[in-house]
N, C-alpha and C positions, 0 to 999 in steps of 0.2 A: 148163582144159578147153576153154576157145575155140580152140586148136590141133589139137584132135581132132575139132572141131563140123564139120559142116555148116553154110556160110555162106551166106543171103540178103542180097540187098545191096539198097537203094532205091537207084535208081539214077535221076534225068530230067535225064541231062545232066550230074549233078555226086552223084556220090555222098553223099546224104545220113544214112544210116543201115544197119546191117544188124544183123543177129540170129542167133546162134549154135547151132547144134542137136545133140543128143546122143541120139538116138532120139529119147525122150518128154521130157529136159529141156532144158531153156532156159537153155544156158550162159550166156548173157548178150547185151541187147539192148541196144545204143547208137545213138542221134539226135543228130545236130549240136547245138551248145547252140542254134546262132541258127534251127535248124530244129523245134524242139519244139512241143508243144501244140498242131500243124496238121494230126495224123491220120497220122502217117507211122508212129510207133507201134503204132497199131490198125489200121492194112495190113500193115506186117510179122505181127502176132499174126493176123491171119484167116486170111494166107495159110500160113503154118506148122500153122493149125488146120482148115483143108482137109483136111491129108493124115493128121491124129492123132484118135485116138481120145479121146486125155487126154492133159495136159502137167504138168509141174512147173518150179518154177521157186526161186531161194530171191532174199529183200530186205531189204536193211537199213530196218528198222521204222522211221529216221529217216528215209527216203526213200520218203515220203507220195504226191509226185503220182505213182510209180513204181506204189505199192499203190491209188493211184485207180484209174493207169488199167487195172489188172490186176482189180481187181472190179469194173470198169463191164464190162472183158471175157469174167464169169463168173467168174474165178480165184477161190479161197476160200482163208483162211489155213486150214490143218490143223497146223501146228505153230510153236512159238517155241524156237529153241535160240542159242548164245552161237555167234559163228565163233571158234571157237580160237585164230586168227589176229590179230585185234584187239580180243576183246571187247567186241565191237558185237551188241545184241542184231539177231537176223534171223527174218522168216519164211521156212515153207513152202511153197507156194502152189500148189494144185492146180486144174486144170480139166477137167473133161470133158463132152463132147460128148452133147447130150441130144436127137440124134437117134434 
């Protein structure tokens, strides 16, 4: 899906991160490993959430700081299903904009 997305990139000098967009979902968002946990995440998620009403997004349920930083960001689980692909349980995860 990330070939079809709309891509944001962090960029200050050295590309750190960027984040994937598919209208409303969130193909997928990746941060440097040695650049994590410093907000660069929830700059990508504000600025994509500027222009959206609501997002989706889906997470493998073992990838915890992912689903932190997604309900620190409003996101809420609305569904659990299996990927077909490996058998990894995943969420749903939806946000929307409560202005």
């Amino acid at each position: 899906m990330i070939i079809q997305a709309e891509v944001y990139v962090y960029d200050d000098g050295d590309i750190k991160a960027f984040i994937g967009l598919d209208d409303k979902y969130i193909a997928g968002i990746f941060v440097d490993k040695n650049n994590r946990s410093i907000g660069i995440g929830k700059k990508l998620l504000d600025y994509v959430k500027e222009s959206k009403d609501s997002l989706r997004l889906n997470v493998y349920q073992k990838n915890e700081i992912a689903i932190c930083l997604y309900q620190k960001e409003g996101f809420k689980i609305i569904e659990e299903t299996i990927d077909s692909d490996n058998n990894e349980l995943e969420y749903l995860m939806e946000w929307h904009n409560s202005k």
